[in-house]
C-alpha positions as CSV (number, residue, x, y, z in Angstrom):
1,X,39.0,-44.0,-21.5
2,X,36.4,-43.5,-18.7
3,X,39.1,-43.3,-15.9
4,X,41.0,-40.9,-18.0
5,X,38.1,-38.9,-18.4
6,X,37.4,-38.8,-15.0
7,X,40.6,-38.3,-14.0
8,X,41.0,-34.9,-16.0
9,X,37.4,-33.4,-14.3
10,X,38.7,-34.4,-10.6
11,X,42.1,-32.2,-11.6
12,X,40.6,-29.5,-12.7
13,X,38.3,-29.2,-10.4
14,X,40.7,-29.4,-7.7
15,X,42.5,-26.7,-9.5
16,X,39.6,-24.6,-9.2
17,X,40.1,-23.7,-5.8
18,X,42.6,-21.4,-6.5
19,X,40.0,-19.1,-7.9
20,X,38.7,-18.6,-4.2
21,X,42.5,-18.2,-3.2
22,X,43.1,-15.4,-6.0
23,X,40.1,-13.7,-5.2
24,X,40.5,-13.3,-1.6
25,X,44.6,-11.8,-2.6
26,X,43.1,-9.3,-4.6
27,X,40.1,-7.9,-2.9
28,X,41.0,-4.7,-2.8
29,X,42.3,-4.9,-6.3
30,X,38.9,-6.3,-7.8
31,X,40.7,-5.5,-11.9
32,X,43.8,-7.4,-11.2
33,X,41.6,-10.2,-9.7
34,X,39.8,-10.8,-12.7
35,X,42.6,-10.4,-14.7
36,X,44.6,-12.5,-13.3
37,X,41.5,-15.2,-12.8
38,X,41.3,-15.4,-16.4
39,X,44.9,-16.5,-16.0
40,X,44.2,-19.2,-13.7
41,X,41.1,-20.2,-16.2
42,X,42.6,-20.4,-19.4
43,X,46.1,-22.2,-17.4
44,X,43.7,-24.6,-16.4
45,X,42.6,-25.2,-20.0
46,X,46.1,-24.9,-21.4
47,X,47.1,-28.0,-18.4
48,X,44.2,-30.0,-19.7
49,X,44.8,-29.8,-23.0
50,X,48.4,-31.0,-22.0
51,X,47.4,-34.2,-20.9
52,X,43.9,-34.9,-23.3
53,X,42.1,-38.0,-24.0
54,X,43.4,-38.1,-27.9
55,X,40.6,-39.7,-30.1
56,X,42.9,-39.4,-33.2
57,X,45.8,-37.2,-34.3
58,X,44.8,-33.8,-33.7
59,X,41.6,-34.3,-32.4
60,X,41.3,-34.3,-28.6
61,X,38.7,-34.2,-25.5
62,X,39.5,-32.6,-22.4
63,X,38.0,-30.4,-19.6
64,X,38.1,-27.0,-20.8
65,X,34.4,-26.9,-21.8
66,X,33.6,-27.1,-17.9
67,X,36.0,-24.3,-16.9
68,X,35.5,-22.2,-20.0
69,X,31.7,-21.8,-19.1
70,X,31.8,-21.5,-15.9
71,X,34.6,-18.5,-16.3
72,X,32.0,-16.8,-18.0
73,X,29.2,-17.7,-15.7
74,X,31.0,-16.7,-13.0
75,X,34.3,-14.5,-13.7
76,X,32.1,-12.0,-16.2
77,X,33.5,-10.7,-19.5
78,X,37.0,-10.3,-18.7
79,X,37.3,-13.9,-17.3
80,X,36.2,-15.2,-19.9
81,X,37.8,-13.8,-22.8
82,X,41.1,-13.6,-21.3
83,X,40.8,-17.6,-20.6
84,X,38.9,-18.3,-23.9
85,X,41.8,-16.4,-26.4
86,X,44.4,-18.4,-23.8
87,X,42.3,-21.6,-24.7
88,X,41.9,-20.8,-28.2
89,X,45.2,-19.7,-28.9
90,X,46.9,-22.8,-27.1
91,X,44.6,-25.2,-29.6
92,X,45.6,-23.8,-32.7
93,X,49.1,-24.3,-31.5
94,X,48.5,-27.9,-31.2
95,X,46.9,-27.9,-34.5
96,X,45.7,-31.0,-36.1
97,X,42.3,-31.9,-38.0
98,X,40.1,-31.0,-34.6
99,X,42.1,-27.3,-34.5
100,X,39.1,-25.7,-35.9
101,X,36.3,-27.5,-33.8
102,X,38.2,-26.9,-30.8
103,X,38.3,-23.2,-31.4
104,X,34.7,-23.0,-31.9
105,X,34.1,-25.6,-28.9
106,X,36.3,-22.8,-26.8
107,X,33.7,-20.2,-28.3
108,X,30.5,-21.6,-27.4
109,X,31.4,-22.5,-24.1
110,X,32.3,-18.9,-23.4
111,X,29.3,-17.5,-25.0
112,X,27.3,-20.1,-23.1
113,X,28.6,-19.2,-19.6
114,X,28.6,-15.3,-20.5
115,X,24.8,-15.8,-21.7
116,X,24.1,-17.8,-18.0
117,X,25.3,-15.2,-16.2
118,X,23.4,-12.7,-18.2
119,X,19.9,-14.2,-17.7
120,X,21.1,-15.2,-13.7
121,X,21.3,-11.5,-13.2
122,X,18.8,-10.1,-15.8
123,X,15.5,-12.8,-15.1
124,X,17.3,-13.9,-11.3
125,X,17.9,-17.6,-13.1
126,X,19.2,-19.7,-10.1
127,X,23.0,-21.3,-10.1
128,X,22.1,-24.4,-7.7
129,X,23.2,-27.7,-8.7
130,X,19.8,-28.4,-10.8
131,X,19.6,-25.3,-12.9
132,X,23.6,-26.0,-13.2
133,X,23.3,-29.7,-13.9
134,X,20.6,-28.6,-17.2
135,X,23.1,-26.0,-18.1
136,X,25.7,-28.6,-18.0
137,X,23.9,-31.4,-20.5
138,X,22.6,-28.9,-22.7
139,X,25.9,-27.4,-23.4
140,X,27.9,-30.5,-23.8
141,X,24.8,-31.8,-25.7
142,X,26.0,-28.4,-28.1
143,X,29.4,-30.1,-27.8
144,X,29.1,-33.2,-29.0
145,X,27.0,-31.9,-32.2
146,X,30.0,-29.8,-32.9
147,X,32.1,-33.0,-32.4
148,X,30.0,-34.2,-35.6
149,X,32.0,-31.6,-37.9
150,X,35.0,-33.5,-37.4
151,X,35.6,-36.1,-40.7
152,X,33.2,-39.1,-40.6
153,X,35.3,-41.9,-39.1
154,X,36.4,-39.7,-36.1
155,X,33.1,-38.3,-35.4
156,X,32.1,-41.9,-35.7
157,X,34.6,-43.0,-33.2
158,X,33.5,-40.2,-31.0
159,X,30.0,-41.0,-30.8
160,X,30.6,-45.1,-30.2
161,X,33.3,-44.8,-27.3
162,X,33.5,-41.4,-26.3
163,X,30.2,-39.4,-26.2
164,X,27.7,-41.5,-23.6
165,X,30.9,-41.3,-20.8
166,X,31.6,-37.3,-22.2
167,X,27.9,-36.3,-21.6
168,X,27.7,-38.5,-17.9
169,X,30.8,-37.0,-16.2
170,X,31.1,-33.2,-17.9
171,X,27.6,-31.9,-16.7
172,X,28.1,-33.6,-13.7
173,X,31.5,-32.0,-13.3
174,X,29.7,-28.3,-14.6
175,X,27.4,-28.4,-11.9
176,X,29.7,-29.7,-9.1
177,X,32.2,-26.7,-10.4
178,X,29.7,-24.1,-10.6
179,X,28.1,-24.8,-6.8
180,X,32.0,-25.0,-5.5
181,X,32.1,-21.8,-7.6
182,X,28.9,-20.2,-6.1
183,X,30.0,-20.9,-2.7
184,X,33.7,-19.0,-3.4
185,X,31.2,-16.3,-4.6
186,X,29.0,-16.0,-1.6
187,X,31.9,-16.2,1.3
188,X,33.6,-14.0,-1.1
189,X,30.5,-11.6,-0.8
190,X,30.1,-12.5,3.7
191,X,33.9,-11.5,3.7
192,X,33.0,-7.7,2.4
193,X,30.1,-7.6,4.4
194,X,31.8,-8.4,7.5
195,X,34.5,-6.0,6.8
196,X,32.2,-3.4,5.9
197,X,29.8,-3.9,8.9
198,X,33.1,-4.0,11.5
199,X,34.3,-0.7,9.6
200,X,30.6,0.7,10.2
201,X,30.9,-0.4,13.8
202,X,33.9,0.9,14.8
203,X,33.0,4.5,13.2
204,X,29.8,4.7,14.9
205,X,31.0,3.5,18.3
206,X,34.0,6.2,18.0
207,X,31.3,8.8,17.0
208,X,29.1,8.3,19.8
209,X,29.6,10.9,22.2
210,X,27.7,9.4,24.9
211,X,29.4,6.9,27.8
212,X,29.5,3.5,26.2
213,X,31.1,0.3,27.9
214,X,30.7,-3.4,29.0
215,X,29.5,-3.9,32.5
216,X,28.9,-6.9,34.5
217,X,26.7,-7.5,37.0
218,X,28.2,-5.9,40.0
219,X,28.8,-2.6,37.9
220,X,32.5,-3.0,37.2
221,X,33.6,-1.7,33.8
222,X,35.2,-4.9,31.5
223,X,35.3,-2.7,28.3
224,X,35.5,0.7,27.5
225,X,34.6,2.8,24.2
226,X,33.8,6.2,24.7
227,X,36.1,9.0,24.7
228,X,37.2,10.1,28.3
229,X,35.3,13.5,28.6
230,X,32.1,11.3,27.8
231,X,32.6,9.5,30.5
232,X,33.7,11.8,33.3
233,X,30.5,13.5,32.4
234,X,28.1,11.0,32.8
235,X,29.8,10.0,36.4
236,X,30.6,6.3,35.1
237,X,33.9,4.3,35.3
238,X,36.6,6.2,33.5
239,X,39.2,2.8,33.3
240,X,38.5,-0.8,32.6
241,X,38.3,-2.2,36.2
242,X,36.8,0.6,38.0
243,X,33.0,0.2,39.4
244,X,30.0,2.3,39.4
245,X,30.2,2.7,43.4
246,X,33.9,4.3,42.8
247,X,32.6,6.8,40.7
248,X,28.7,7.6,42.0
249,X,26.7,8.7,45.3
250,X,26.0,5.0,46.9
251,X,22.3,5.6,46.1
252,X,22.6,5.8,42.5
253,X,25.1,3.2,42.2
254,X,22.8,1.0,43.4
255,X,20.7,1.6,41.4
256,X,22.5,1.4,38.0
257,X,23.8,-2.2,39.7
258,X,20.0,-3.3,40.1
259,X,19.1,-1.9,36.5
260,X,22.5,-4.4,35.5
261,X,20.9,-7.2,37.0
262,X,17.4,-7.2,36.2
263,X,18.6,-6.5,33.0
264,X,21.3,-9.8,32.7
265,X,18.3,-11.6,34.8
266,X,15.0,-10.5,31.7
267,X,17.7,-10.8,29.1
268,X,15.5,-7.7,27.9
269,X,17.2,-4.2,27.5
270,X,16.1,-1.5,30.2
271,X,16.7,1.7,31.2
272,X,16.6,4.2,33.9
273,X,17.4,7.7,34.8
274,X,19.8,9.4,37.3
275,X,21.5,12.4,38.7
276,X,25.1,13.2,37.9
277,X,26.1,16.7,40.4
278,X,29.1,18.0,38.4
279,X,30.7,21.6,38.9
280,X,28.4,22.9,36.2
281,X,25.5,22.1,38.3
282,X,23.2,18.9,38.1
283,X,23.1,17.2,35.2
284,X,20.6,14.6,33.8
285,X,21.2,10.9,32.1
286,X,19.7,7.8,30.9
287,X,21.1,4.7,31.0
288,X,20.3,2.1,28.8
289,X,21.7,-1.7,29.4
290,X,21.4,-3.8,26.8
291,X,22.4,-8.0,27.4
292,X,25.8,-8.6,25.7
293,X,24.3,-12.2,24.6
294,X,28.1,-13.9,25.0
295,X,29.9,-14.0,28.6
296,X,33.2,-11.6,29.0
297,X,35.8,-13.1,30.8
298,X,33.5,-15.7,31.9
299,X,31.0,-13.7,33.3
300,X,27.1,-12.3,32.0
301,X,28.2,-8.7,30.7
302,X,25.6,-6.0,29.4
303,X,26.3,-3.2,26.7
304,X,25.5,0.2,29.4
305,X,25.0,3.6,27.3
306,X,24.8,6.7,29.4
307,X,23.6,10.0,27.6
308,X,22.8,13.4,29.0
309,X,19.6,14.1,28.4
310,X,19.6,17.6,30.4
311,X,18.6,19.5,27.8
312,X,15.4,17.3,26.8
313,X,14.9,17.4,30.5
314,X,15.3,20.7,30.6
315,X,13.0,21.2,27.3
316,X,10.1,18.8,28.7
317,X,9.7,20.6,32.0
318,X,9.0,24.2,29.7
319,X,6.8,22.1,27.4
320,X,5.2,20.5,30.6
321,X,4.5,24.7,31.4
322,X,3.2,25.7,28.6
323,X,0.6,22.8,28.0
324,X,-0.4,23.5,31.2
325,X,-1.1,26.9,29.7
326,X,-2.2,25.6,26.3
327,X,-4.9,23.6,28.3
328,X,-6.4,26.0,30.5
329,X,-6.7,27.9,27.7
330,X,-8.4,25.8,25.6
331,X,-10.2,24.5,28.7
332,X,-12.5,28.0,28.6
333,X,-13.1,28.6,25.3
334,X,-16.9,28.4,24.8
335,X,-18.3,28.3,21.3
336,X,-14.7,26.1,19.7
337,X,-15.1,23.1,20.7
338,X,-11.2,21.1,21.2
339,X,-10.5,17.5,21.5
340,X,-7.4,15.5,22.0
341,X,-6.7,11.7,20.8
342,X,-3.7,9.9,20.8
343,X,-2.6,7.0,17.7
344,X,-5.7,4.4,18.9
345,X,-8.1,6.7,19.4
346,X,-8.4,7.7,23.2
347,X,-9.5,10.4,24.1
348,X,-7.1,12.8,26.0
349,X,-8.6,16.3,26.3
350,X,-12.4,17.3,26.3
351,X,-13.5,20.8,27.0
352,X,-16.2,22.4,28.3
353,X,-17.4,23.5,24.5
354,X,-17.3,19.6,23.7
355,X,-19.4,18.9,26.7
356,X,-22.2,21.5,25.4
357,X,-21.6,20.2,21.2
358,X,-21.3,16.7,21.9
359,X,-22.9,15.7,25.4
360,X,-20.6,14.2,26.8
361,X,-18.9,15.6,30.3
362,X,-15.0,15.2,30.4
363,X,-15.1,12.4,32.8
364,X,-17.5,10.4,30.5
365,X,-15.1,11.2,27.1
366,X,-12.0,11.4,28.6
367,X,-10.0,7.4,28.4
368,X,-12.6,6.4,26.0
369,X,-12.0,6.1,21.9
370,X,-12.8,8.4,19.1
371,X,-14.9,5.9,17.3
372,X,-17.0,5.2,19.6
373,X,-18.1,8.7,21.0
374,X,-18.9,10.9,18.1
375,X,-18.3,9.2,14.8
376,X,-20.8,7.2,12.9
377,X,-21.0,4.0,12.3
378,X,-20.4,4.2,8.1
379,X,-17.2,6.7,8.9
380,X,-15.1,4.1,10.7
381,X,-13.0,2.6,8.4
382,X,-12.2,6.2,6.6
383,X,-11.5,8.1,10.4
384,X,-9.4,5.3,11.4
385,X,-7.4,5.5,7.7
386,X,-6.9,9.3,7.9
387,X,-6.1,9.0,11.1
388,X,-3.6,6.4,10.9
389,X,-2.0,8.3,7.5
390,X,-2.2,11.7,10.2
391,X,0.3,9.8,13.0
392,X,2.5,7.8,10.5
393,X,3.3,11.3,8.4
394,X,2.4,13.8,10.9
395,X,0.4,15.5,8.1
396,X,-3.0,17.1,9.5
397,X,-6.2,15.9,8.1
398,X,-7.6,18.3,5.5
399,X,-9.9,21.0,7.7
400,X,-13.4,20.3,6.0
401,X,-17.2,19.6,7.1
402,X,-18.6,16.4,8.7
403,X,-21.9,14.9,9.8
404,X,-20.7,13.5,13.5
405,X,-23.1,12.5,16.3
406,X,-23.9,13.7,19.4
407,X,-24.5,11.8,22.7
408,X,-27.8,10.7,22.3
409,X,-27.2,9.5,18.4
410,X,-28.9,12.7,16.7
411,X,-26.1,14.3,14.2
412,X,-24.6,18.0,14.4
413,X,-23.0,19.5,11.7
414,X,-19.1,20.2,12.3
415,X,-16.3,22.4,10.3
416,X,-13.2,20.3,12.2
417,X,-10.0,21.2,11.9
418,X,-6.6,19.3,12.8
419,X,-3.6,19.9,14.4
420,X,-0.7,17.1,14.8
421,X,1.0,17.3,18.2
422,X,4.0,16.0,19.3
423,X,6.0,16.4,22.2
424,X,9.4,15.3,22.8
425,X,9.6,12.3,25.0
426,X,5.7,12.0,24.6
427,X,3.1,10.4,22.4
428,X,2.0,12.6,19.7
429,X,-1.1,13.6,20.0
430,X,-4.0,14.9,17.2
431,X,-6.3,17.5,18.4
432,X,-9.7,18.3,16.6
433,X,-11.4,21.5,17.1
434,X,-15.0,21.6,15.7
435,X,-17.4,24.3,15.4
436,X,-21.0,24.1,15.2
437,X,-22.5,24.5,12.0
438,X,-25.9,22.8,12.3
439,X,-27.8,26.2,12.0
440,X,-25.9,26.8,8.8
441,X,-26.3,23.6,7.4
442,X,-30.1,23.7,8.1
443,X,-30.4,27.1,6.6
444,X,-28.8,25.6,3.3
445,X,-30.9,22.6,3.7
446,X,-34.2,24.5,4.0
447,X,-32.9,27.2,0.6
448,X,-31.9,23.7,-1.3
449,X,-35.5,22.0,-0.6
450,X,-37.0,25.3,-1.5
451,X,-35.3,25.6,-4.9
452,X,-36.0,22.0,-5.3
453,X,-39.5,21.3,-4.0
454,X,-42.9,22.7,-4.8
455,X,-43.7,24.4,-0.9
456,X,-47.8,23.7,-1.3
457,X,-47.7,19.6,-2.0
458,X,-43.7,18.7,-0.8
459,X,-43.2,17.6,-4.6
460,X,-40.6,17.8,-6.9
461,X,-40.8,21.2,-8.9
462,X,-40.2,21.6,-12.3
463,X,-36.4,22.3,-11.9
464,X,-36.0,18.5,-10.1
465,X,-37.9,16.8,-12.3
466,X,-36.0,17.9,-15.4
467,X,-32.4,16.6,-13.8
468,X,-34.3,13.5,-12.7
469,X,-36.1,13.0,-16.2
470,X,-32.5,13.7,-17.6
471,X,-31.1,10.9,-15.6
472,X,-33.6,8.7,-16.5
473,X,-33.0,9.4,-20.0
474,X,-29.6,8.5,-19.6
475,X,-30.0,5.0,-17.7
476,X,-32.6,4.5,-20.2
477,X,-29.7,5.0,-23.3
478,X,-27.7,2.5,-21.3
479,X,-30.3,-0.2,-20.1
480,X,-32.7,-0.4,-23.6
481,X,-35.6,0.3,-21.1
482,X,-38.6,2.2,-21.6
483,X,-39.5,5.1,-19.7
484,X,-42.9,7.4,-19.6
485,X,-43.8,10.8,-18.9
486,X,-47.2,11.3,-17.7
487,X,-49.0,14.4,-17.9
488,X,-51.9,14.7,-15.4
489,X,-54.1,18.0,-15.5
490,X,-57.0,18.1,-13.3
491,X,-60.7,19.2,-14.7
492,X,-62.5,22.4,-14.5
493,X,-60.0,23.4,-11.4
494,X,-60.8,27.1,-12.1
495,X,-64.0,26.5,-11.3
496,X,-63.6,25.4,-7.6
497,X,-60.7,28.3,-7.5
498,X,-63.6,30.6,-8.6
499,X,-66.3,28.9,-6.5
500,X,-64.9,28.5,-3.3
501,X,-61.4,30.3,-3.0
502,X,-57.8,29.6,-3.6
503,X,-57.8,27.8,0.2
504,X,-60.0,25.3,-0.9
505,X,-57.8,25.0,-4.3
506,X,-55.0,24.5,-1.9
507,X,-56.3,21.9,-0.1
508,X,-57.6,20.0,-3.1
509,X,-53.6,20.0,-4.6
510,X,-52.0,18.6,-1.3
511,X,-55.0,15.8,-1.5
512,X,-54.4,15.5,-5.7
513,X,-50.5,14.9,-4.3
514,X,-51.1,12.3,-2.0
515,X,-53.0,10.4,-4.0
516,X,-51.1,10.8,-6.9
517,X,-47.6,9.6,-4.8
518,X,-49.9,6.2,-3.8
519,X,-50.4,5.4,-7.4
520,X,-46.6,4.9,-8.3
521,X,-43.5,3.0,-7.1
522,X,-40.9,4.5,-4.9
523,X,-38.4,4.4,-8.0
524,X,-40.9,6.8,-9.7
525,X,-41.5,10.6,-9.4
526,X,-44.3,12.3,-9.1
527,X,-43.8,16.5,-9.5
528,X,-46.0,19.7,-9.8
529,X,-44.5,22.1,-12.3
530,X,-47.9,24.9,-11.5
531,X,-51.1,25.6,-11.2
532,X,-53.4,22.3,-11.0
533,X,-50.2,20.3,-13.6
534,X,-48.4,17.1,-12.6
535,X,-45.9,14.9,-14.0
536,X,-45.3,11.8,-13.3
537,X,-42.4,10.2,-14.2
538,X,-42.4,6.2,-14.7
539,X,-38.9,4.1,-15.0
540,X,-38.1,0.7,-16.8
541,X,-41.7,0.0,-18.1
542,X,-39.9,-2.9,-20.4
543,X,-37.6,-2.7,-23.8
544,X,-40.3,-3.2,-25.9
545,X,-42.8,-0.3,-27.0
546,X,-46.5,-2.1,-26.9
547,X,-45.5,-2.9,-23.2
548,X,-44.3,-0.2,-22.1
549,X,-47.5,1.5,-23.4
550,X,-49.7,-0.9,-21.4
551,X,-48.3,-0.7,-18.1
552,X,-48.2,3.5,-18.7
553,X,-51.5,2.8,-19.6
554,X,-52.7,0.7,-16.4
555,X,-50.9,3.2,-14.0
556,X,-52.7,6.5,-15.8
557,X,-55.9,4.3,-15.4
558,X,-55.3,3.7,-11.9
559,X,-54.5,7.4,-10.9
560,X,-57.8,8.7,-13.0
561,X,-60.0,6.0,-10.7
562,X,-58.1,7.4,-7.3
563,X,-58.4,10.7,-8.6
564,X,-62.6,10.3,-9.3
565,X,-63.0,9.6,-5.7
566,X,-64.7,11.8,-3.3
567,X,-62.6,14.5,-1.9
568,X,-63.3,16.2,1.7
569,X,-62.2,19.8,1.6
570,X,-62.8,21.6,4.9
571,X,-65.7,18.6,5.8
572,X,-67.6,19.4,2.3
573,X,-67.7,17.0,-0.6
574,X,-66.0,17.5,-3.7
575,X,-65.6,15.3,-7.0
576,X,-62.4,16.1,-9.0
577,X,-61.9,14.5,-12.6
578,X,-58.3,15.1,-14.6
579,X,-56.9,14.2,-17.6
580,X,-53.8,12.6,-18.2
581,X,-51.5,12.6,-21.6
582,X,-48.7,10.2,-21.7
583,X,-45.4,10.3,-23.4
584,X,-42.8,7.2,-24.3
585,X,-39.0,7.8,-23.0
586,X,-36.6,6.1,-24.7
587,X,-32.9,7.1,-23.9
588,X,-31.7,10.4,-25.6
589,X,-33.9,10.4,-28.7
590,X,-35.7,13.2,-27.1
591,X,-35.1,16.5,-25.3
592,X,-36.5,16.9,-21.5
593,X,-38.5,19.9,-23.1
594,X,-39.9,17.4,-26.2
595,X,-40.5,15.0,-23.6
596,X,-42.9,17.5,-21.6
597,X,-44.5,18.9,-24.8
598,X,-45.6,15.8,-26.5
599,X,-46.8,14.7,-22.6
600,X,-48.8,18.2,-22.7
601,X,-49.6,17.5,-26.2
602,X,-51.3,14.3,-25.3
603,X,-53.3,15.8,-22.7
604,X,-55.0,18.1,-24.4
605,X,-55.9,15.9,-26.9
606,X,-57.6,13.6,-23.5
607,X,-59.3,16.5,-22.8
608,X,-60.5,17.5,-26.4
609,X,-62.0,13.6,-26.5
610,X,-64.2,14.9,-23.2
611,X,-61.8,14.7,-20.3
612,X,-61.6,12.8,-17.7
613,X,-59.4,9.8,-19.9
614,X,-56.0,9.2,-20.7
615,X,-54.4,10.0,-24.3
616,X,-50.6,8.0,-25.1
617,X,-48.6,10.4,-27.7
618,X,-48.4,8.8,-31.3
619,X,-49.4,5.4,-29.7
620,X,-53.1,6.2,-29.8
621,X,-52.1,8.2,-32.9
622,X,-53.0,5.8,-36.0
């Protein structure tokens, strides 16, 4: 029973190979191929089923379980079906108590191959002999439960003599089918890309109006390809056998020989350009050899393409003109100043407006790179990006302002602007041109520190303090911790206004300042919002309230002791007191303005209990 079984995989398998065969007849017919592959399928099945290992009248075991799923992994839908209704309609012929279970045996198998090939091309499943080999036991593991519908004493019979040899050769046989299979498949799938590259080949070759043909190393033509007018043109061998010197000046043919053989000699392609003198006039080509990589009637042979470039000649030598215009131009402007680069960065033009902006003369700029002459060290990495994106798209970097530094490291103020240049037969180049904006910048500088900054002390004014007290309302929200608002007003300030003049006042704030600023942590801010007022503005005092109280607390105490100290105003002493009223921050259950009152609040209530103290809103309260 074992040899027979084996006997009936090694047929069909064998008779497998005409798949390849039928597939390769139809090619260009790919519906009647599968039509007629289901054929082939379902005859297979019908010749198994002719000769099958009979287990007991009407109930028989062949190989169409192996060819079934593998027509559906393989052949698709139409495979498939037309081999499983071939299959299924040839076992209810036979009949017999295993009719029905055959039918549905034929059924599975062609669901299970269809479903393979839907998750090979859905999830990329792989069909090599493992995947294959799990395919194959699990679906003859689905056979022989099937087998157990069959009346007791059969299914018995089955499952003592027939089921351990059924499940060793059949997945073995699936998997050995579906790689045999998978290899029809993939030379199946060279053959149209072969065909379909030659087809390619021979269309581009035909449509190349340029000289093309296979020289060897002496210059005489083995192969030809280009239409005759193409290569009269070009002055190179017009007829298989001919050489370059029967067609070219000696001197040239020379050199289109040498070009052969240091080409054939490198095994690297080169190229070169000559003269042709036709009636038209002179006419310019390249020629380009390429090593064939296989010998041509026993000799090294190189692919040579000739094209006329006299029209890119031509072009280049009025582009050559009018840069030489473009530059002198450029070259004398004096307040623009114009750079060139190329893709890494090296510099290739430098006027004399770049020599005043940036410092450098031309012969010091000129070879060297971008990077390292007038950008910063933080603006690398995004120069080199935008310039990479600017050479690979030949879009122009968005015109905008920049902070770029001069010579000696100090930084100038720019509005650059780009322009992508590319030349024919050239590298493309980027050109900048910058104009000085320092004394604008500066200007804007100077009206934002104004708007910003109280001009008597340097500090904060009211207007900067609010957005930063907003801020720190905000991180405070986020973090849990405390923040405190510390109102400082100084004592009887009138009086020295009064006494000894608003100069003296003056001097007494910018002193009041300094002091002030050497009390607190850079993280903190102190401010002026007028007048003889401060604010100073504490940050992550702690979550808790009793210590963010005390260290408000210590730092007030410590500003009233600097503030007590003598004071020199124009070499004459003075004693200054204030009084200081603190508020609790605490993320966005206040306003800025709340903040500020109950601050100011808290002051006044310092200076009701005699000055010179500090007063903590509501803390102090009970």
């Amino acid at each position: 029973m074992f040899v027979e079984l084996v006997k009936g995989a090694a047929l069909l398998l064998a008779l497998c190979f005409l798949h390849g065969a039928n597939l390769r007849l139809w090619r260009r017919q790919p519906r009647v191929g599968k039509a007629f592959s289901g054929l082939l399928f379902g005859g297979i099945c019908i010749v198994g089923m002719l000769s099958p290992l009979t287990i007991a009248p009407g109930v028989i075991i062949d190989a169409r379980s192996v060819v079934l799923c593998m027509a559906g992994l393989f052949g698709g839908t139409t495979v498939a079906l037309v081999a499983g209704a071939m299959a299924a309609g040839w076992r209810l012929w036979l009949g017999g108590a295993g009719a029905f279970i055959g039918v549905l045996t034929i059924t599975t198998c062609v669901a299970a191959g269809l479903a393979y090939r839907y998750a090979r091309h859905r999830w990329h499943l792989g069909v090599g002999i493992w995947p294959l080999l799990v395919f194959g036991v699990l679906l003859h593991l689905a056979v022989v439960g099937l087998f157990q519908g069959l009346p007791a004493e059969v299914a018995a019979r089955i499952n003592d003599t027939v089921a351990v040899p059924y499940l060793m050769i059949f997945p073995v046989a699936t998997a050995l089918l579906g790689v045999l299979l998978r290899d029809v498949e993939q030379r199946q799938a060279t053959d149209f890309a072969l065909a379909g590259s030659a087809a390619r080949l021979r269309a581009i070759t035909l449509a190349i109006p340029d000289a093309l043909m296979v020289l060897d190393s002496k210059g005489r033509c083995m192969e030809l390809f280009s239409r005759n007018d193409g290569v009269h043109a070009a002055g190179a061998p017009q007829r298989v056998g001919q050489r370059m010197h029967d067609v070219l000046p000696s001197s040239e043919a020379q050199r289109l020989v040498q070009l052969l053989q240091d080409t054939l000699a490198a095994g690297v392609p080169r190229k070169l350009e000559y003269t042709v003198y036709t009636a038209s006039g002179i006419r310019y080509f390249e020629g380009r050899a390429q090593p064939l990589g296989t010998k041509v009637d026993g000799q090294a042979a190189a692919l040579f393409l000739a094209r006329d470039i006299t029209e890119r000649w031509q072009a280049q030598q009025a582009l050559h003109e009018s840069e030489l215009r473009f530059r002198s131009l450029l070259l004398g402007i004096p307040s623009v100043s114009v750079q060139g680069y190329r893709a890494d960065g090296t510099t290739t033009y430098w006027n004399k407006a770049s020599e005043e902006l940036y410092g450098y003369t031309e012969q010091e700029a000129l070879g060297r790179n971008l990077l390292e002459l007038i950008i910063p060290a933080p603006m690398h990495d995004a120069v080199t990006a935008h310039v990479a994106h600017m050479f690979s798209s030949g879009e122009p970097i968005p015109a905008g302002e920049l902070r770029l530094q001069r010579k000696d490291g100090s930084p100038v103020d720019v509005f650059s602007s780009h322009a992508y240049v590319h030349v024919p037969g050239q590298e493309p180049e980027m050109f900048c041109i910058d104009i000085d904006i320092s004394r604008r910048k500066a200007a804007e500088e100077e009206a934002r520190h104004l708007a910003l900054y109280d001009t008597l002390t340097q500090l904060p004014n009211r207007r900067l303090l609010t957005d930063r007290l907003e801020q720190v309302m905000a991180a405070s929200s986020r973090s849990g911790q405390i923040a405190a608002a510390l109102f400082v007003d100084l004592d009887h300030f009138k009086a020295l206004n009064d006494s000894r003049g608003h100069a003296m006042g003056d001097l007494l704030l910018r002193e009041v300042a300094t002091r002030l600023r050497t009390c607190v942590r850079e993280q903190d801010t102190v401010a002026r919002l007028g007048g003889d007022e401060f604010v100073v503005l504490l940050q992550n005092l702690g979550k808790e309230a009793p210590e963010a109280t005390a260290k408000a607390r210590a730092v007030g105490e410590n500003m009233l002791a600097a503030l007590r100290e003598p004071y020199a105003l124009a070499d004459e002493p003075y004693h200054c007191e204030a009084s200081i009223g603190v508020s609790l921050v605490s993320g966005h259950t206040q306003t800025v303005d709340e903040v500020l009152r109950q601050a100011d609040n808290a002051m006044y209530q310092a200076k009701t209990m005699g000055r010179n103290r500090l007063y903590v809103y509501l803390a102090d309260a009970g």
